[in-house]
Phi, psi and omega in degrees: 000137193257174192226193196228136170265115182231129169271157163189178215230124176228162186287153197285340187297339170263348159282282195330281253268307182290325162303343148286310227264316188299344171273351199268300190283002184066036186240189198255171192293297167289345158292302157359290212284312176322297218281344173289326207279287171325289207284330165290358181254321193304304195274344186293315173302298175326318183280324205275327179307301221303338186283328168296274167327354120316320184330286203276012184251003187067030203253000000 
């Protein structure tokens, strides 16, 4: 899988919060972020089908 490099700029009370999460599970600052990224897109979907599908049920 090839992957892509992106930067961004986060408020620092949330680098504190990801440098915690990432010493508590013993993992990198970017496994953190992958696996944080992932489930928030997982659930986003998961929400957007359940509205499509209210949609087409006329609901």
């Amino acid at each position: 899988m090839s992957t892509v490099q992106v930067g961004i700029r986060i408020l620092s009370h949330l680098f504190q919060k990801l440098q915690e999460r990432a010493a508590q599970v013993n993992a990198s600052k970017t496994e953190v972020i992958l696996s944080a990224l992932a489930d928030y897109l997982e659930n986003t979907r998961e929400l957007q089908c359940s509205r499509f599908k209210l949609i087409d049920e006329g609901k």
